[in-house]
LOGURO-840247 format. One record per residue (C-alpha): residue number from 1; x negated, y, z negated. Coordinates in steps of 0.25 Angstrom, whole numbers. Each point is the difference from the previous one (the first is absolute). Example, Ala and Ser with C-alpha at 12.3 -4.5 7.8 and 13.67 -1.06 7.14 Angstrom:
<pts>
     i       X       Y       Z
     1     -49     -18     -31
     2      -6      14       2
</pts>
This chain:
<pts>
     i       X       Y       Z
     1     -15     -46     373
     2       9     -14      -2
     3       4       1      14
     4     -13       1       5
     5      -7     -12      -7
     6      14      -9       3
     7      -4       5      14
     8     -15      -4      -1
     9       5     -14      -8
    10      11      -2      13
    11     -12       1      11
    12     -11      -8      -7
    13      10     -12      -4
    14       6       1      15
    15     -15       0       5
    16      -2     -11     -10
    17       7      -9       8
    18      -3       5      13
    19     -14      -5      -3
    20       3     -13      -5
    21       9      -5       9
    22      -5     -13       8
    23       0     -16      -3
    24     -11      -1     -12
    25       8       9     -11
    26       7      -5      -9
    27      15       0      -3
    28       4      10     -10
    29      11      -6     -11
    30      14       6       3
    31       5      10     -12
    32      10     -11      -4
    33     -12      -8      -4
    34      -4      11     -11
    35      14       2      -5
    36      -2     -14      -4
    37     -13       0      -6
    38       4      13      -7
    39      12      -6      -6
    40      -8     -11      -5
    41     -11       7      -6
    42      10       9      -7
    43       9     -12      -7
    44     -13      -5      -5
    45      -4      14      -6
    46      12       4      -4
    47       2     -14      -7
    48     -15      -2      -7
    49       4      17      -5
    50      14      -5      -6
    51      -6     -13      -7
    52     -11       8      -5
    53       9      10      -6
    54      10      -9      -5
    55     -13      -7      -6
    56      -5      12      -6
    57      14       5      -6
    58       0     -15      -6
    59     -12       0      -8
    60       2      14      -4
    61      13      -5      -6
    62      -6     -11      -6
    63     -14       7      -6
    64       3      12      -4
    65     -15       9      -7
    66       4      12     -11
    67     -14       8       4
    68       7       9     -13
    69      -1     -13      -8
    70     -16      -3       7
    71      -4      13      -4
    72       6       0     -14
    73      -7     -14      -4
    74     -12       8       6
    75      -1      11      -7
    76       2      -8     -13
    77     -14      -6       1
    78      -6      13       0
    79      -1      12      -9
    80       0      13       9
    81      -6      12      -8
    82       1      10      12
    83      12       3      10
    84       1      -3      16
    85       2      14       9
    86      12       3       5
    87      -7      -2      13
    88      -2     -12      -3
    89      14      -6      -2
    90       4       9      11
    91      -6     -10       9
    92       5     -13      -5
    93      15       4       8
    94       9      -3     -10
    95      12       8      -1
    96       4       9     -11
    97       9      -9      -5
    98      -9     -11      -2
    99     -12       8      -5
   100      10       4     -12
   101       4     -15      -1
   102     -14      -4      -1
   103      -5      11     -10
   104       5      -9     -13
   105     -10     -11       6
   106     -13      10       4
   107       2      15      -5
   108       2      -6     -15
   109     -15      -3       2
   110      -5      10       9
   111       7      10      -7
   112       1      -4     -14
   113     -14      -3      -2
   114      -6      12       4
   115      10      11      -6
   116       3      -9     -12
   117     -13      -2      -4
   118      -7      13       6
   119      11      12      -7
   120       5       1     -11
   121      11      -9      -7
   122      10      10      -1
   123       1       3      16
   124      14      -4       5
   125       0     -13       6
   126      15       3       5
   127      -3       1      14
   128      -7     -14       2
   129       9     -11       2
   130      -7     -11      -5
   131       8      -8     -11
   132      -1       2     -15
   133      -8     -11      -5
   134     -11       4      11
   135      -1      13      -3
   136      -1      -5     -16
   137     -11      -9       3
   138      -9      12       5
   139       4       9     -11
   140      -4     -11     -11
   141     -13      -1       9
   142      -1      15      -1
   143       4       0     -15
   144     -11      -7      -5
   145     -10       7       4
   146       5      13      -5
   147      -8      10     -10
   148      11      -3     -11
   149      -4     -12      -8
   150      16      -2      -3
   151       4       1      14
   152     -10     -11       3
   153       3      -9     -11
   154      15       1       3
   155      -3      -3      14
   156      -7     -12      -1
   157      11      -6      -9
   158      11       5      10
   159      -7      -7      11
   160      -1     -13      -8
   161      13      -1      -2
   162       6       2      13
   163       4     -13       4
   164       6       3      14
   165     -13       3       9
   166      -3      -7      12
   167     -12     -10       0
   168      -6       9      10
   169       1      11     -10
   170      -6      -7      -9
   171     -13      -3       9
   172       1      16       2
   173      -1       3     -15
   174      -9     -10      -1
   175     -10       6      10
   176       4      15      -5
   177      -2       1     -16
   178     -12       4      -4
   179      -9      -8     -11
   180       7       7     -12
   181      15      -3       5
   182      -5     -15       4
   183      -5      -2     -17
   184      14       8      -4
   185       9     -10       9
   186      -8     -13      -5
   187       4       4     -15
   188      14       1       3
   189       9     -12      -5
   190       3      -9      11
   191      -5       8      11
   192       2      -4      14
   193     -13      -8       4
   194       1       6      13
   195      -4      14      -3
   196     -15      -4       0
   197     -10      -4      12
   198      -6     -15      -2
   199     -14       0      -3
   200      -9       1      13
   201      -5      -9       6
   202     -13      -7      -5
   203     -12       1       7
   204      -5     -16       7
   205     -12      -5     -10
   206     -12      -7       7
   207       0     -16       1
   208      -3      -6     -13
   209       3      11     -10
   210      10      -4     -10
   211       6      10     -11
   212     -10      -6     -10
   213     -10       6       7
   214       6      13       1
   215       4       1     -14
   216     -15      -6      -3
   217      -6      12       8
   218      10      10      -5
   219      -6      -4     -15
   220     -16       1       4
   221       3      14       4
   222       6       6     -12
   223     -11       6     -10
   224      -2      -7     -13
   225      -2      13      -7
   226      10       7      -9
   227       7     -14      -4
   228      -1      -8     -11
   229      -6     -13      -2
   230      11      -8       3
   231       4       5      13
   232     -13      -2       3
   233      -1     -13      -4
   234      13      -5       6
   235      -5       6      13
   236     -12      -7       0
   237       8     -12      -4
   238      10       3      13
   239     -12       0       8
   240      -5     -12      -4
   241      13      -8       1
   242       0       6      14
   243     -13      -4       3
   244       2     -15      -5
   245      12       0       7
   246      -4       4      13
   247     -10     -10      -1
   248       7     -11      -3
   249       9       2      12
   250     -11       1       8
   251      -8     -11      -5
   252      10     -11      -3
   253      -6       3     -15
   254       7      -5     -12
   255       2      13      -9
   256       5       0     -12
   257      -1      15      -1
   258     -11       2     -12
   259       8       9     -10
   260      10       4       8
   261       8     -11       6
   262       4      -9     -11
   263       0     -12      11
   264      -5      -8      11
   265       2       4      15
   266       4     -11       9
   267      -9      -1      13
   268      12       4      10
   269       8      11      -8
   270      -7      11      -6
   271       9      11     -10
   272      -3      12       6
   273      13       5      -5
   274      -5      -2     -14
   275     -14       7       4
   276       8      12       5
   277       6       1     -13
   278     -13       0      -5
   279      -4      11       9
   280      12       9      -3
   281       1       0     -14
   282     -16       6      -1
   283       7      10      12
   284      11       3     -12
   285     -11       2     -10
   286      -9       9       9
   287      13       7       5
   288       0       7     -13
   289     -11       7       1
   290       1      13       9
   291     -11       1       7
   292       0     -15       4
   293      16       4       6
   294      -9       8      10
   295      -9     -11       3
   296      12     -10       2
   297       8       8      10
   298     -14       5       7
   299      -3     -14       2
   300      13      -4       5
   301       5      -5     -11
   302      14       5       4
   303       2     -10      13
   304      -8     -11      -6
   305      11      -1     -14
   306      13       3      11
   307      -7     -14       6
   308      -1      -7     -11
   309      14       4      -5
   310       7      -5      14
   311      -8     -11       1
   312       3      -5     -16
   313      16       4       0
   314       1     -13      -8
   315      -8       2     -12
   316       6      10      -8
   317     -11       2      -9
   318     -11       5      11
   319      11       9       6
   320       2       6     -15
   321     -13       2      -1
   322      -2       8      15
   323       9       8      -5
   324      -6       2     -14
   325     -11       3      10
   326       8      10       8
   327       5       7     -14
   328     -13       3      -7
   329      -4       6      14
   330      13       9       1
   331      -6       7     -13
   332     -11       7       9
   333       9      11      10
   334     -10       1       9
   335       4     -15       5
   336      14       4       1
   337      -1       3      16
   338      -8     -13       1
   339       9     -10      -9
   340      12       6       9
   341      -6      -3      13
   342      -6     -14      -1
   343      17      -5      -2
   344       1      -2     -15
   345      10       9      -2
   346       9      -9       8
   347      -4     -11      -7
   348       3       6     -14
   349      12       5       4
   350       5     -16       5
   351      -7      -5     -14
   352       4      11     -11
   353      15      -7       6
   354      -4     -15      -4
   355       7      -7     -10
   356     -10      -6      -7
   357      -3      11     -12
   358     -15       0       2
   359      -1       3      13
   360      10      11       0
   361      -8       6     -13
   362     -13      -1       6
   363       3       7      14
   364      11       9      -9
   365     -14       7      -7
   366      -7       1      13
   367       9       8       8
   368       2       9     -14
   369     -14       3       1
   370       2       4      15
   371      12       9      -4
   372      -7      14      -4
   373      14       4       5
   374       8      -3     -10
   375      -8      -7     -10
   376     -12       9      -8
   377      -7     -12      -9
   378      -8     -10       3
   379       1     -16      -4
   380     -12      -7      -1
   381      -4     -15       0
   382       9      -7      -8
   383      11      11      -2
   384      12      -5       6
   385      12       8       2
   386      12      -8      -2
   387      11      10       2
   388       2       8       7
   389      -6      -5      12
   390       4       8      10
   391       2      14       0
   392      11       2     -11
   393      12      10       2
   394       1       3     -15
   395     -10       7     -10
   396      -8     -10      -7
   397       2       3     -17
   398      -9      -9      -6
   399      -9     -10       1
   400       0     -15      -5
   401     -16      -6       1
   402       0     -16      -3
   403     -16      -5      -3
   404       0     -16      -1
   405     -10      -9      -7
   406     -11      -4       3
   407       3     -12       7
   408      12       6       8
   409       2      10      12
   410       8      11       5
   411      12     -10       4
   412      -2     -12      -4
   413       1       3     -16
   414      14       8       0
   415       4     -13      11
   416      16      -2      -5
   417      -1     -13     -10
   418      -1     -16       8
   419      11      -7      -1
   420       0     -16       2
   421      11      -1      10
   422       5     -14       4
   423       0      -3      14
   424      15       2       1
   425      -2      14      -5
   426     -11       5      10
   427      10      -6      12
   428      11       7      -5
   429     -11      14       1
   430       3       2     -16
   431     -13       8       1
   432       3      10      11
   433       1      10     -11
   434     -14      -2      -6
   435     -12       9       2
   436     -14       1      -1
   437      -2      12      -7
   438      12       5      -9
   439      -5      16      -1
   440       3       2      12
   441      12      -8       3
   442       6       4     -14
   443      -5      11      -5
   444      -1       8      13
   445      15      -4       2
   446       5       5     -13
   447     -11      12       0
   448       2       3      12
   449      -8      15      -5
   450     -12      -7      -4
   451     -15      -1       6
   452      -3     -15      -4
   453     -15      -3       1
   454      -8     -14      -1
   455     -14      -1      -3
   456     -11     -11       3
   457     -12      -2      -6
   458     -11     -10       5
   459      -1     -12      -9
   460      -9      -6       9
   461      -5       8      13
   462       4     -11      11
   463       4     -15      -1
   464     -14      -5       1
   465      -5      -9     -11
   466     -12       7      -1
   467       3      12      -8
   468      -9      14       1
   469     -10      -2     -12
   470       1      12      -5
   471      16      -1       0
   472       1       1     -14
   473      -4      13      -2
   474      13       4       6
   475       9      -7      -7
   476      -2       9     -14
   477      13       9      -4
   478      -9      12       2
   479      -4      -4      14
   480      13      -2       5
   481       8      11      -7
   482     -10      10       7
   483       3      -6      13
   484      15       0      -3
   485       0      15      -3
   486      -6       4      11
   487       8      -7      10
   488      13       6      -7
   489      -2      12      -1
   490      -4       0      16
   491      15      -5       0
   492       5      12      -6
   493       3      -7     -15
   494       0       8     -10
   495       9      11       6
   496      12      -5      -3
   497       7      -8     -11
   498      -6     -16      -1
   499       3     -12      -6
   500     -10     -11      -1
   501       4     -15       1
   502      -9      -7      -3
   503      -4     -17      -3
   504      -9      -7      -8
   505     -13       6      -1
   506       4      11      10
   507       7       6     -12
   508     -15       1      -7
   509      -4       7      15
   510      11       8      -2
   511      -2       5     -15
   512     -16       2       4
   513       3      10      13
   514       9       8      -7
   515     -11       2     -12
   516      -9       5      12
   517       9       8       5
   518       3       6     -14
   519     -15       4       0
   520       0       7      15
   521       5      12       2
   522       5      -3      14
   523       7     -10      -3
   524       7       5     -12
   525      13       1       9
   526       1     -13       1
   527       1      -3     -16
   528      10      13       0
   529      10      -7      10
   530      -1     -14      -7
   531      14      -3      -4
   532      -1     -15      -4
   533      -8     -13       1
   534       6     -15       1
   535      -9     -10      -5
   536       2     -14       4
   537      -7     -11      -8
   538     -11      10      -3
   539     -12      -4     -10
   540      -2      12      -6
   541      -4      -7     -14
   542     -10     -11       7
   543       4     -15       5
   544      -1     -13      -7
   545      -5      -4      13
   546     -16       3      -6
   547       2     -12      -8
   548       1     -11      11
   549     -11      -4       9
   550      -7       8       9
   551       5      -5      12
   552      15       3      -3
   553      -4      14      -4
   554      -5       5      13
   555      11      -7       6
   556      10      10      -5
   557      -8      12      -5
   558     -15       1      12
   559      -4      14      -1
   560       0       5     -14
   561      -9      -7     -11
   562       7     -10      -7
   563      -6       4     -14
   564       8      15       4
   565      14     -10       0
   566      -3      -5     -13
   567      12       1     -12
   568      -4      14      -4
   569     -12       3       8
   570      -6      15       0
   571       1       3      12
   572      13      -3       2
   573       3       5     -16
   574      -6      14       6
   575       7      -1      12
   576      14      -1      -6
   577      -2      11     -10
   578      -5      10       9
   579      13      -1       7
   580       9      -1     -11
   581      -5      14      -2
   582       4       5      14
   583      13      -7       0
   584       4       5     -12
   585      -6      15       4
   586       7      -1      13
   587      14      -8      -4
   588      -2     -11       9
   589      12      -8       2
   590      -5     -15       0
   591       7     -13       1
   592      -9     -13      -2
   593       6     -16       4
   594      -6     -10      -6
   595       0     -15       4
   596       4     -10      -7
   597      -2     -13       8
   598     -14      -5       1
   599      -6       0      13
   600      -4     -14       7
   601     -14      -1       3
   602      -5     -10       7
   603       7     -13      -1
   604      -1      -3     -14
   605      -1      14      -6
   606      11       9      -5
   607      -5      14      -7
   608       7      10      -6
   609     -10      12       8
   610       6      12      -8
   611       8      -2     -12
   612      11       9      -4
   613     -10       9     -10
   614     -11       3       9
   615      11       4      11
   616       3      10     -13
   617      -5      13       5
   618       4       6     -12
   619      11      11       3
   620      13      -1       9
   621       7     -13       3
   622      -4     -14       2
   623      10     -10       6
   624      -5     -15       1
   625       5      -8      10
   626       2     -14       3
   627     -10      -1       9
   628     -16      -3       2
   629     -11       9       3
   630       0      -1      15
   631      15       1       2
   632       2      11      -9
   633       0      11       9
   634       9      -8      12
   635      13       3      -5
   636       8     -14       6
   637      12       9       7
   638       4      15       1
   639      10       0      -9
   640      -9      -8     -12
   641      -3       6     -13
   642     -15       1       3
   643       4      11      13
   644      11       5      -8
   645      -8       6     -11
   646     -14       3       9
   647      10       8       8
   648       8       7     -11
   649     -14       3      -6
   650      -6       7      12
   651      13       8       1
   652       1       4     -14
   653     -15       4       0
   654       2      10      11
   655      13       5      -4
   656       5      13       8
   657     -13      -3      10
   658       8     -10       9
   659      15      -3       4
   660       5     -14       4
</pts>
């Protein structure tokens, strides 16, 4: 068959030029001419294909792309719950070798995810070959959300403290733990922030709405009912600050804010932060109420506070409030799920870690409210947990409760003692070591077994000057030790030994709460495991104070009748009798410091508030001090005599019930 077509190829090019010879054809080119051209052509080839690979091999050498290293930073953004097929990597042509060197960076993902979490936790990992701390990572993950309480609880600690994870495996956990784990990781001491989602992302508000209006909307929805009248008052007064403000600003208006704001607005600058304070603190008082919690969150109360608190990160005292807010809300479970998801555990987390005692205290009591985990009692408003904060690693023995005057607070009364320092000593830092609140950096340190609580109780209900009128109905002894004993025995005192600390007219709060509870049957726990009280500067025999003028009396003494603090009044006569009887019943242990320095009242007044025989309660010691009435319960350094003999009272008083 090749012979025959190189025949038939032979005749038609012989043919070919049979029939086209003659003058008009053109010459053909001579085979040297192609040699040529083809020599050319194939330097030119060979040369561009030479230059290109040399190219080529350059660049390689110079740039050279780990797709192991791409495809690990890739799957580190994602969290893969379920495997690829076999099939599936199949195709992607890798060698065996390199599908085992890349299973550290993919399988420990695809792999670990789905069997760690999805069987059980005592399957044998030995035949995965991702590393150690991945494959702990899961197991915590898997751990905390196993049926055994204890297994959960020591999860939770153990990935807290793990400091070698990746910040990408941070961001896993983060997006992994459920609600209860995220609470149980925020109460652990000086957790890693990164453990927690930010807050999302808020929705845009129209064009000309301003958080005043938010917070101003947010009150007209909640019902009025089920509240007392001064909630209702200072929301009506919170509105109608709102309203003149609002005005103003739009108006150009002078407003000197009626009741409210206690000075003049300027044409151009409007305090709306002073309004929103306004605003929250009814929030705080409505916040209280349970069914009013509903309406809040309902309403978008949530989103509208998590604005307020980013856009106010430099007022402390709004922020303190939110989170007051936040707290009171935390008491109801059922807002659990919506308190998580709006971002404030995040945010609780970052401000239970401040420095400043306050903060840390307030957000401290929020996130206990969340933790059904591992906390059981509750701490309503003005309850304040001082230590432990976080979730402690030791049994708690005893409980020491401190109840300040009635022109004190939580913190702010048990502040260590102020020092004039000349400027020289403040450069030098001579007061590093001083702190705002001695419980807890004290006590806790040397009882380190103890539950230390602070409570607060509203002398006035907000900072406007304009007080509720019917105020003074809550400032009597029987009021507030009604109040006071509901709230603690929420928190769950009462079940174990207590010692009260108490200042001032607090020490008469004291006195009257444990008569109630003497006469209540469920609270007759809480006289059973009283061990001691320490009474500082306490009038428990009346005041010479009831013979100056009025104006100075309520300056130091608001909320109880100034005839009650007379020299040997009734009242006070029959209060401090029918406690002497308990006492003595129950062998109290008491310790009473009296003042002996007169306090300086305005600039021309010195008065001695409580003289050594009225701080006399009659039975156990008195120690008098060097010291005036507001000072005596600041002791001036940890190792002063005032500390030193609080402290060794609160020890002896509980005896066998605590360790150092």
């Amino acid at each position: 068959m090749i012979a025959q077509m190189s025949v038939a190829a032979f005749r038609l090019i012989h043919c070919r030029r049979l029939g086209t010879a003659g003058p008009g054809v053109k010459k053909v080119l001579p085979w040297k001419d192609f040699r040529k051209i083809a020599k050319v052509t194939g330097a030119v080839v060979l040369g561009g294909c030479v230059f290109i690979t040399y190219e080529v091999v350059s660049l390689n050498n110079a740039i050279t792309i780990d797709t192991k290293a791409i495809l690990q930073e890739k799957h580190k953004s994602y969290i893969y719950l379920s495997p690829t097929t076999s099939k599936e990597q199949e195709t992607l042509g890798l060698t065996h070798k390199a599908r085992k060197e890349l299973h550290k960076a993919v399988r420990k993902f695809l792999e670990l995810s789905s069997r760690v979490l999805l069987r059980p936790l005592d399957e044998h990992l030995s035949h995965l070959d991702a590393d150690p701390h991945e494959c702990a990572l899961w197991v915590l993950l898997k751990r905390t959300r196993s049926a055994d309480r204890a297994v959960r609880l020591q999860a939770v600690q153990d990935l807290a403290q793990n400091q070698h994870w990746h910040d990408y495996q941070y961001q896993t956990a983060a997006q992994a733990v459920d609600q209860r784990t995220a609470v149980g990781l925020a109460r652990i001491p000086h957790v890693d922030l990164r453990f927690f989602l930010s807050p999302p992302i808020l929705p845009e508000v129209e064009d000309g709405f301003s958080i005043e209006d938010g917070l101003r909307q947010l009150l007209a929805t909640l019902p009025q009912s089920d509240v007392d009248q001064c909630v209702q008052y200072f929301t009506s007064l919170a509105l109608r600050e709102s309203s003149q403000s609002l005005a103003a600003q739009r108006g150009g208006l002078w407003c000197f804010g009626g009741n409210g704001l206690p000075y003049a607005q300027s044409l151009t600058s409007i305090p709306s932060e002073k309004v929103e304070s306004f605003c929250v603190q009814a929030l705080v008082q409505h916040s209280k109420v349970p069914c009013h919690c509903d309406h809040i969150v309902a309403n978008g109360g949530l989103q509208l506070l998590q604005r307020v608190y980013q856009l106010r990160k430099d007022s402390q005292k709004i922020q303190r409030n939110i989170v007051r807010i936040i707290g009171n809300l935390a008491l109801n479970d059922n807002l659990h799920t919506a308190i998580v998801q709006s971002g404030w555990v995040s945010v609780l987390a970052e401000m239970v870690q401040s420095p400043h005692i306050m903060q840390g205290s307030h957000a401290a009591r929020a996130l206990a409210n969340l933790d059904r985990e591992a906390v059981s009692e509750k701490y309503k408003d003005g309850v304040y947990i001082l230590h432990p904060q976080c979730r402690a690693s030791q049994p708690i023995k005893a409980d020491v409760l401190f109840v300040h005057g009635l022109l004190g607070a939580a913190f702010k009364t048990w502040r260590q003692k102020d020092s004039d320092m000349t400027e020289d000593e403040k450069a030098a830092g001579s007061k590093e070591d001083y702190t705002e609140c001695w419980p807890k950096s004290w006590l806790a340190a040397d009882c380190p077994s103890l539950r230390i609580l602070s409570v607060e109780y509203d002398t006035h209900l907000s900072d406007w000057r304009s007080k509720c009128p019917v105020e003074n109905q809550r400032k009597s002894l029987a009021y507030r030790s009604r109040e006071l004993l509901n709230k603690l025995k929420a928190a769950g005192v009462g079940d174990r030994p207590v010692v009260w600390v108490a200042h001032s007219m607090g020490g008469l709060l004291v006195k009257k709460m444990l008569l109630d509870a003497s006469n209540d049957p469920d609270l007759r726990s809480l006289i059973k495991n009283t061990k001691g009280i320490l009474f500082y500067s306490v009038p428990h025999r009346g005041t010479s104070m009831a013979e100056y003028s009025v104006n100075v009396r309520y300056l130091l003494f608001p909320s109880i009748e100034v005839r009650e603090l007379c020299r040997d009044s009734p009242a006070l006569r029959d209060l401090n009798e029918n406690f002497l009887n308990i006492a003595k019943d129950q062998k109290f242990k008491v310790l009473s410091f009296a003042e002996m320095l007169p306090t300086t009242i305005g600039p021309m007044m010195k008065i001695l508030v409580v003289p050594s025989h009225s701080a006399d309660l009659g039975i156990g010691d008195l120690i008098q001090v060097d010291v005036d009435h507001l000072n005596i319960c600041k002791p001036e350094k940890k190792d002063s005599f005032l500390y030193k003999s609080s402290l060794q009272f609160i020890r002896d008083a509980l005896g066998g019930d605590i360790t150092s």
